[in-house]
C-alpha positions as CSV (number, residue, x, y, z in Angstrom):
1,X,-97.4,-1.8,23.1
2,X,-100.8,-3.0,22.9
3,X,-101.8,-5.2,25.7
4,X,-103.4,-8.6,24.9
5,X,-106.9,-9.4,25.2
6,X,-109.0,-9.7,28.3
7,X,-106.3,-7.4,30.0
8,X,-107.8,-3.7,30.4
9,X,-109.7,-4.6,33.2
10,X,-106.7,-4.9,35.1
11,X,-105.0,-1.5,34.4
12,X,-107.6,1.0,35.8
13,X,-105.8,0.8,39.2
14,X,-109.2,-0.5,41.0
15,X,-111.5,2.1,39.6
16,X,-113.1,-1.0,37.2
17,X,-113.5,-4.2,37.8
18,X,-114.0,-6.5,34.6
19,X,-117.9,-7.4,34.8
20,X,-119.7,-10.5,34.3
21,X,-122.9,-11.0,33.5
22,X,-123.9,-11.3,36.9
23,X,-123.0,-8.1,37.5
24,X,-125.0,-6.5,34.5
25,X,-127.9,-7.8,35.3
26,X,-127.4,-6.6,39.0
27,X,-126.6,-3.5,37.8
28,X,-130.0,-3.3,35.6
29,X,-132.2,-4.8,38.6
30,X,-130.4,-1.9,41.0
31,X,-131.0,0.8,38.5
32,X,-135.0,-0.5,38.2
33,X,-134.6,-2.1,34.5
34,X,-135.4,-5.3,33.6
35,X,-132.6,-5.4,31.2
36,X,-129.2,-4.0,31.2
37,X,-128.8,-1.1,28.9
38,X,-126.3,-0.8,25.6
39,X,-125.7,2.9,24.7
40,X,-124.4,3.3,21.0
41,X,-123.3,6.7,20.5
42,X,-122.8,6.7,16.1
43,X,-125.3,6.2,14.7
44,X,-123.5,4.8,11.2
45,X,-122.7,1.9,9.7
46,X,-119.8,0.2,12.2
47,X,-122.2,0.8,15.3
48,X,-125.4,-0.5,13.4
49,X,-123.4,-3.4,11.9
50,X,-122.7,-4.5,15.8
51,X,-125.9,-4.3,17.0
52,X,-127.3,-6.8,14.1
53,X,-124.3,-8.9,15.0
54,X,-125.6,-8.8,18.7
55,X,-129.1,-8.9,17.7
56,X,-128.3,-12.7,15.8
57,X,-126.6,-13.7,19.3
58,X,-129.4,-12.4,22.0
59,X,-131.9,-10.3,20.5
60,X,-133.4,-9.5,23.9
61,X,-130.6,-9.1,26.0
62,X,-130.6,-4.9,26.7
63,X,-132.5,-2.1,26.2
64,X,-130.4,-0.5,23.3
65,X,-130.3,3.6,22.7
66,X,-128.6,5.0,19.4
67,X,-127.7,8.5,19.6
68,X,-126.7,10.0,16.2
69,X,-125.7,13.6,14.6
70,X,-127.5,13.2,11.6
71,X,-131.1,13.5,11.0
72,X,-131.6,10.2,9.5
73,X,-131.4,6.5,10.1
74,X,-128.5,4.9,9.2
75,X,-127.1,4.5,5.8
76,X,-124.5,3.6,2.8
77,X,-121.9,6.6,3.4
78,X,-120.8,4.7,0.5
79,X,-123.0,4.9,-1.7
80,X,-123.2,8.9,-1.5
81,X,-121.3,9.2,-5.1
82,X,-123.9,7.1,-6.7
83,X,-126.8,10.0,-4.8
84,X,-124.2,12.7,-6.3
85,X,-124.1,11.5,-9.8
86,X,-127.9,11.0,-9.8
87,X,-127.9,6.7,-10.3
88,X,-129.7,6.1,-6.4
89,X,-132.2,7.9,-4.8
90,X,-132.2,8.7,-0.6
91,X,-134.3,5.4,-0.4
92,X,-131.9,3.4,-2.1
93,X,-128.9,4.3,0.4
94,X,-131.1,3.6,3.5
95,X,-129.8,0.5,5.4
96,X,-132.1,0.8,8.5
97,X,-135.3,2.8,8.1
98,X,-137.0,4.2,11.5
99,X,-139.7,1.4,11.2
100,X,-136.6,-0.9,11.7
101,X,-135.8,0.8,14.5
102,X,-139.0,0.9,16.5
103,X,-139.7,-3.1,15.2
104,X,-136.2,-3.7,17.4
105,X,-137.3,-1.7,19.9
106,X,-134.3,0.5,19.7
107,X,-134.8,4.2,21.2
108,X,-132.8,6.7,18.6
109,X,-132.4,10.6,19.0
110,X,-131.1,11.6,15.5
111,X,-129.8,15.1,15.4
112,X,-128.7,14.9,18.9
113,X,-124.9,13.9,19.4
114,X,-123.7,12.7,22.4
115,X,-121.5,15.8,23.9
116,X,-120.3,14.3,27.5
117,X,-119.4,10.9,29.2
118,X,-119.5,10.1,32.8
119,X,-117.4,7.0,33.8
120,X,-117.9,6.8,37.3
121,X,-121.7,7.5,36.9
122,X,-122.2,5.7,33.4
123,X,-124.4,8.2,32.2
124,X,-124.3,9.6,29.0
125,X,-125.5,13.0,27.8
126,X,-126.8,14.7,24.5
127,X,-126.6,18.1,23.3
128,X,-130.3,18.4,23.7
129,X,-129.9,17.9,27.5
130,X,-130.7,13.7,27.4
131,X,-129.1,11.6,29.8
132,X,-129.1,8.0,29.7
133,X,-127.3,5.6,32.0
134,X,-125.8,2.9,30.1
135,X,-124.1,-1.2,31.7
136,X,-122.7,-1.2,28.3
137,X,-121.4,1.6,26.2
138,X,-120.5,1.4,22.5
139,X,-118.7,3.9,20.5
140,X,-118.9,4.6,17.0
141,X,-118.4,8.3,16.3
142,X,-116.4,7.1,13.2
143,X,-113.9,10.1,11.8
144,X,-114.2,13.5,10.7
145,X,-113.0,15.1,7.2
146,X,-110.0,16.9,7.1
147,X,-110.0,20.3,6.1
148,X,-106.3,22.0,4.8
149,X,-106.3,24.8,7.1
150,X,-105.4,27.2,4.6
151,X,-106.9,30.9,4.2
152,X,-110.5,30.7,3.5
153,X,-111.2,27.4,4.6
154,X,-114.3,28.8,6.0
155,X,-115.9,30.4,3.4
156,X,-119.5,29.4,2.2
157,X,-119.4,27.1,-0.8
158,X,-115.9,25.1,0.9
159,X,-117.0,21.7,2.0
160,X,-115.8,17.9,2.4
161,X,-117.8,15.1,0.9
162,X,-118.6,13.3,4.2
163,X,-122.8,12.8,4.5
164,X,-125.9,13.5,3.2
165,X,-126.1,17.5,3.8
166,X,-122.4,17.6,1.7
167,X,-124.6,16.0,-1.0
168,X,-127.3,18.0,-0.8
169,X,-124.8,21.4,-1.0
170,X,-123.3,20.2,-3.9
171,X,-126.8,19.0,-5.8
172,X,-127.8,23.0,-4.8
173,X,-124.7,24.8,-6.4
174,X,-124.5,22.8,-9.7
175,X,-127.8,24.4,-10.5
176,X,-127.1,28.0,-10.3
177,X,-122.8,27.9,-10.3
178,X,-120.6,26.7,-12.8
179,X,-116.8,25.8,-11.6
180,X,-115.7,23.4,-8.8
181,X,-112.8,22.3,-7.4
182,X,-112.4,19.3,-5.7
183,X,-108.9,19.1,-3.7
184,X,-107.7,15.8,-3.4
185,X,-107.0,13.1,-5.7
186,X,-108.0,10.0,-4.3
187,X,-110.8,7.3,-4.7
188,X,-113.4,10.0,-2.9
189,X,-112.3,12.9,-5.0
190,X,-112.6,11.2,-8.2
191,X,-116.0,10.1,-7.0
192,X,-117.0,13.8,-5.8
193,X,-115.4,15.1,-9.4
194,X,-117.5,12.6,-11.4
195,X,-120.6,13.4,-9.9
196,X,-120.1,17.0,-10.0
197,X,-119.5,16.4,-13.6
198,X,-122.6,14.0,-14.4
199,X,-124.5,17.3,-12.2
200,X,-123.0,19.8,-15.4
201,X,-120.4,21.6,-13.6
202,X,-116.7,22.6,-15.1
203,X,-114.5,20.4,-12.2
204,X,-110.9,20.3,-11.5
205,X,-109.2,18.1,-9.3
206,X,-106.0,19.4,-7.8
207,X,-103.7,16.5,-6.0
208,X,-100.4,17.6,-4.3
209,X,-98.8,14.2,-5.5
210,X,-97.8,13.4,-8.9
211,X,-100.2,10.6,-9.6
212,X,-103.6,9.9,-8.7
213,X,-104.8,7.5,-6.3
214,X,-101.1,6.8,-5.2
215,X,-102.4,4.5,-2.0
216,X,-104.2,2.1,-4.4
217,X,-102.6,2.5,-7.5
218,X,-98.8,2.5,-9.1
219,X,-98.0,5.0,-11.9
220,X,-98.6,3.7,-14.9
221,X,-102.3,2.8,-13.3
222,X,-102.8,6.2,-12.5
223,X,-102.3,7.8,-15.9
224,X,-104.1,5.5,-17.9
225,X,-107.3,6.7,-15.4
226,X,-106.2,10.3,-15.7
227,X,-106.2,9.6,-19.2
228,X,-109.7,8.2,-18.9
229,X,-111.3,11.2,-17.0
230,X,-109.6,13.7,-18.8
231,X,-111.6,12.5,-21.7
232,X,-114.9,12.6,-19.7
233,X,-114.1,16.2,-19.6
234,X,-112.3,16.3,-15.8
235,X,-109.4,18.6,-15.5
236,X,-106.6,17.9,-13.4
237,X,-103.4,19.7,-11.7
238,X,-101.2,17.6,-9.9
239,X,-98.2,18.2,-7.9
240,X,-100.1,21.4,-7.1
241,X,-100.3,22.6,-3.7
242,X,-103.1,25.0,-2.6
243,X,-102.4,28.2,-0.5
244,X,-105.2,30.2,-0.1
245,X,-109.6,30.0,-0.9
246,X,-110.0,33.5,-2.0
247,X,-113.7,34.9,-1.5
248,X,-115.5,37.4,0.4
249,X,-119.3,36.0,0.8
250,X,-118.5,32.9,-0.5
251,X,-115.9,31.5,-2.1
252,X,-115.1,32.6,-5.9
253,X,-111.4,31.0,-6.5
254,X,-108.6,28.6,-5.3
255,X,-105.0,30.3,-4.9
256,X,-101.9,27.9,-5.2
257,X,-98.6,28.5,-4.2
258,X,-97.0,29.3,-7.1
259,X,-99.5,32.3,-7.5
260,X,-101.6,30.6,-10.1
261,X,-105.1,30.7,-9.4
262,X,-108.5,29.0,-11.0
263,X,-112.3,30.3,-10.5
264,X,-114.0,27.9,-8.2
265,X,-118.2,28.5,-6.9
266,X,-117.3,25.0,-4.6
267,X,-114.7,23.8,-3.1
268,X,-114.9,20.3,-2.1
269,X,-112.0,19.0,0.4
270,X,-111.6,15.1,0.2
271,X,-107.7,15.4,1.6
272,X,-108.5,12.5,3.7
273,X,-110.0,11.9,7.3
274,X,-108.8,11.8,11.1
275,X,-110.3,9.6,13.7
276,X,-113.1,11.2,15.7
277,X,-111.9,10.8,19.1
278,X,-112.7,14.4,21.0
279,X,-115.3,13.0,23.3
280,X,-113.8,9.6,23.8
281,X,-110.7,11.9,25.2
282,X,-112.8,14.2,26.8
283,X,-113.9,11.1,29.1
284,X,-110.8,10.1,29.9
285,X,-110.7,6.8,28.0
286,X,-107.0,6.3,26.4
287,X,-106.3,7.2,22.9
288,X,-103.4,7.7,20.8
289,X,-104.1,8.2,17.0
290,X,-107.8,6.9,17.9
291,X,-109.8,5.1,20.7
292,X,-107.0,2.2,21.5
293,X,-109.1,-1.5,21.8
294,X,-107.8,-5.0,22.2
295,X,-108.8,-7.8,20.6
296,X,-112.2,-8.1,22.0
297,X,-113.1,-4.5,20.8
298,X,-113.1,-3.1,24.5
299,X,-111.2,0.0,26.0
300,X,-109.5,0.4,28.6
301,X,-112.4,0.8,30.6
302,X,-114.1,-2.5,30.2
303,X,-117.4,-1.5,30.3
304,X,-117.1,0.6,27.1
305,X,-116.3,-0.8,23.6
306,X,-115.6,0.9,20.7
307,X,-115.3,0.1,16.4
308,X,-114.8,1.3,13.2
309,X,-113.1,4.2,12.1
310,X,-112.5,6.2,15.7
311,X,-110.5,2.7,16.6
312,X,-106.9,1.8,17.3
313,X,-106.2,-1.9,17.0
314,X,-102.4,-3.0,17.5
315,X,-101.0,0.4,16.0
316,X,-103.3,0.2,12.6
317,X,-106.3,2.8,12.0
318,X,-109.0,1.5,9.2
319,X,-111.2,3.1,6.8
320,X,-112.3,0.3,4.6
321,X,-115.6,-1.6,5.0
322,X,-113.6,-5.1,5.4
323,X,-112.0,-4.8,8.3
324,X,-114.9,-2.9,10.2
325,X,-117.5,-5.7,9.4
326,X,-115.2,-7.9,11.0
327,X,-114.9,-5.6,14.0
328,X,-118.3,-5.8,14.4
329,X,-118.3,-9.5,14.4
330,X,-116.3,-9.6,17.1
331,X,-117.6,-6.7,19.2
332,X,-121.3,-7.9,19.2
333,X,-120.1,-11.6,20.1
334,X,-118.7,-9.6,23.3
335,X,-121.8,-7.7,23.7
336,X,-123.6,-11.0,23.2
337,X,-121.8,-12.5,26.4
338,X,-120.2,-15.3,23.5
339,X,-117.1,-14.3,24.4
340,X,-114.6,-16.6,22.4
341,X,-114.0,-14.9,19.4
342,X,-110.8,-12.1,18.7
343,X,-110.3,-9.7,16.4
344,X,-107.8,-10.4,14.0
345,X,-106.4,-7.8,11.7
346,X,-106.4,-9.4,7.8
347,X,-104.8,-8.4,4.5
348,X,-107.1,-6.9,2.7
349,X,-107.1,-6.2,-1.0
350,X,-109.0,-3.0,-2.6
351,X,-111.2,-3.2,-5.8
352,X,-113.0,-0.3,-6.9
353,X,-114.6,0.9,-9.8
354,X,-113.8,4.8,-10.3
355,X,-116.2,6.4,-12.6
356,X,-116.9,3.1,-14.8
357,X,-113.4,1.7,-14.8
358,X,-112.7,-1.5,-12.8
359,X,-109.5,-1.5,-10.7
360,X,-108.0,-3.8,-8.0
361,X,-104.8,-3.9,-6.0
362,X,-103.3,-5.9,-3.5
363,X,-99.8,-6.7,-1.4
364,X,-96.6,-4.6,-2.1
365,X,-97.5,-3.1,-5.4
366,X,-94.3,-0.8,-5.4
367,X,-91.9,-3.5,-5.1
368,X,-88.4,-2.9,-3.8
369,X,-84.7,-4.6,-4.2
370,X,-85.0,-7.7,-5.3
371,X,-88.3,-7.5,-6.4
372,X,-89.1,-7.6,-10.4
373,X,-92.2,-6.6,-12.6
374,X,-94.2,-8.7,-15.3
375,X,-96.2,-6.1,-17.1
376,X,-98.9,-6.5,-19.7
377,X,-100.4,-3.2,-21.4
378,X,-103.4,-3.6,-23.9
379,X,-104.4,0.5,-24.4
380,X,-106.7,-0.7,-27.0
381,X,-108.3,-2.5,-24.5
382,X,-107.9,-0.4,-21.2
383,X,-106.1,-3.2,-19.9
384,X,-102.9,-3.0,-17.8
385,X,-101.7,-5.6,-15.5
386,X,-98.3,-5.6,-13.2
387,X,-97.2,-8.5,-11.2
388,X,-94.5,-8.0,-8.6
389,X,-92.3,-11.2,-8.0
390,X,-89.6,-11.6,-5.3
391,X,-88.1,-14.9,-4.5
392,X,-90.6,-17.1,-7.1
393,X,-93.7,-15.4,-4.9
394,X,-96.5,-12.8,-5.8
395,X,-95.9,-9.8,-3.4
396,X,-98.4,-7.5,-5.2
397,X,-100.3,-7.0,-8.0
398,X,-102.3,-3.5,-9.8
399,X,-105.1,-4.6,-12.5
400,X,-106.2,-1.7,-14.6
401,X,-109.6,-2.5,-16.7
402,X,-109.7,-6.3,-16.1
403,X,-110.0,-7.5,-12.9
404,X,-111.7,-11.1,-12.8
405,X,-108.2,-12.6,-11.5
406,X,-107.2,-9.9,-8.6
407,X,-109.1,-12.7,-6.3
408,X,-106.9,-15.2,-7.5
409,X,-103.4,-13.2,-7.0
410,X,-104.1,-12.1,-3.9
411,X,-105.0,-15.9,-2.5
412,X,-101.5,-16.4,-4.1
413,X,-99.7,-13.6,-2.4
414,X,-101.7,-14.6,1.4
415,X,-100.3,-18.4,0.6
416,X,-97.4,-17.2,-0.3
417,X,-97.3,-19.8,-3.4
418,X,-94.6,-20.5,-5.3
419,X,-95.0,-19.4,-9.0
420,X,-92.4,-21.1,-10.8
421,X,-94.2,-23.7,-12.7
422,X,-96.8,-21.0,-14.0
423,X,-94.6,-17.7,-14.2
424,X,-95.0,-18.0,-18.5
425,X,-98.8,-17.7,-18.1
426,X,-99.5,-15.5,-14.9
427,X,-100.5,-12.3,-16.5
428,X,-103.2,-14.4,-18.4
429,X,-105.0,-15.5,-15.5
430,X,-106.6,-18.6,-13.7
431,X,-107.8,-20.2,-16.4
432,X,-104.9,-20.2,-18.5
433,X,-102.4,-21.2,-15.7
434,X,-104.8,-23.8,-14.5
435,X,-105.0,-25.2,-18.2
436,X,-101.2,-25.4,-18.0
437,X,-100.7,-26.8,-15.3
């Protein structure tokens, strides 16, 4: 069981004691610095977000070091599919320039991952052979794409849609190939198939589930947006399981299981991601599914914090931009030396808009015994909403098309409010109910 917060410090059987401020600074006047020093190993958007969150709390309290693996500053990973499709440029993704960098007085080594920690001497080391000694140590190494193990998972022209360089492959092969395959049938896969697409390439998307997007949408959801790409010219096989990448220099075709195959020049793998946690387990620090934190963000060493995607907070993992903004609230207060605030995990609802069509969902969407359904379908439109109900409450909701009122049901579902009064009108929205009532 996670322990609560402020108690780490207490479990390292005397090899750490939980610091004070005091003691940074002491530690910084030993060690010649004026400052303390902040080590951010990540040099993406969870680990810049905290050091603008400690920036607004004490801009001058360390000397700060960002050690990334890319050769960039940081930037939207978010906004990659729009830099696929062609609709933003590398400018427009860039959240923190290397001007902003040097106006903060923050050192960063790009290219140069962090590849070892020492605890007992705090020191830090990069690939390239740089070691920095570090009072404060943040990680942010975020997660890695998951690649289905299967024959040929190594040829050239098989990648995951992760960064900038997996953007740039793909730009490169849709001028001089023709086929693609992206494996996976979630929100990133669509996203990689659609720009692949908009880029004049012949893409199908093979899901081993029935249904696309099956996390964020229920079934009747998912076919009227398979319907939707299918006429933007995607192709789709679903409840398809791949077996083998056939190729010799590269890859030129995508076995499945039941002997089938399809030519593919690319193979994009978007079959989800795993916490990046090899060097925080390398140093010892505990992990289970990823680096375990308490509420204040810190490890079980106190001196090193960690957020975002490599994190384990109370059992749950995260990959949506939500909770980790919230994270990093938290963690830079800490950093700061403002101390009071917690991390507190929230319900979060996901909208999205998957090649042009607006979708949001919320709460308990697939419903159960004793749950029931108000459904309204429009096809004309490209409208479908579903309401689930149990005991007079909203417990979930799936809006296909229009989704001005997701906001709305998911403050009902959080309040737990009870519908009674406006049950005849809730598919119609705020407005209406609030008209009615």
């Amino acid at each position: 069981m996670l322990r609560s917060a402020g108690t780490f410090g207490t479990c390292l059987s005397g090899a750490y004691q939980q610091p004070t401020g005091l003691d940074r600074h002491m530690t910084a006047m030993q060690t010649g610095k004026t400052k303390p020093a902040l080590v951010v190993i990540g040099n993406g958007m969870a680990g810049m977000r905290t050091v603008e969150e400690l920036h607004k709390l004490a801009p001058d309290l360390y000397d700060i070091t960002v050690f990334g693996a890319e050769p960039y500053g940081n930037y939207n990973r978010i906004l990659l599919s729009p830099l696929l499709a062609g609709d933003k440029k590398m400018d427009d993704i860039m959240l923190h320039t290397r001007e902003w960098y040097r106006q903060h007085q923050i050192t960063l080594h790009t290219s140069d991952p962090v590849v070892a920690i020492d605890r007992r001497r705090r020191t830090v080391r990069s690939r390239a052979g740089i070691e920095v000694t570090y009072d404060r140590l943040l990680l942010a190494t975020g997660s890695t794409p998951f690649i289905i193990p299967v024959p040929g998972h190594q040829l050239p022209g098989v990648i995951a849609f992760r960064d900038i360089q997996d953007v740039e492959t793909m730009l490169q092969t849709a001028r001089s190939h023709r086929h693609a395959v992206v494996i996976g049938g979630g929100l990133l896969g669509l996203e990689a198939a659609n720009g692949l697409l908009r880029q004049g390439m012949e893409v199908t998307v093979v899901h081993v589930c029935g249904s696309l997007m099956e996390r964020q949408l229920d079934t009747a959801a998912a076919q009227l947006l398979k319907k939707a790409l299918e006429q933007k010219g995607m192709r789709f096989l679903l409840d398809t399981n791949t077996s083998e990448i056939v190729g010799s220099e590269r890859v030129t075709a995508v076995r499945f299981q039941d002997g089938s195959e399809i030519p593919a020049d690319l193979v994009v793998m978007t079959a989800g991601v795993r916490p990046n946690i090899a060097l925080a387990k390398q140093a010892g620090l505990h992990c289970e599914r990823a680096i375990v934190v308490d509420d204040t963000l810190q490890t079980y060493d106190p001196r090193i914090y960690a957020v975002g995607e490599c994190v384990q907070h109370r059992m749950a993992t995260f990959g949506l931009v939500a909770p980790i903004w919230d994270q990093a609230r938290v963690c830079g207060a800490h950093l700061a030396g403002a101390g009071h605030r917690r991390y507190v995990q929230q319900a979060t609802a996901t909208k999205l808009k998957v090649t042009g069509v607006d979708l949001y969902s919320a709460g308990n969407f697939i419903g159960g015994e004793g749950s029931e359904d108000l459904v309204m379908r429009d096809p004309r439109r490209g409208i479908y909403k579903r309401l689930v109900l149990k005991d007079n409450q909203i417990i979930g909701a799936v809006l296909y098309g229009d989704v001005k009122d997701g906001p709305w049901y998911f403050e009902l579902i959080q309040n737990q409010t009870d519908i009674s009064a406006l049950r005849n009108q809730l598919l119609f929205g705020q407005a209406l109910c609030s008209e009615a009532a």
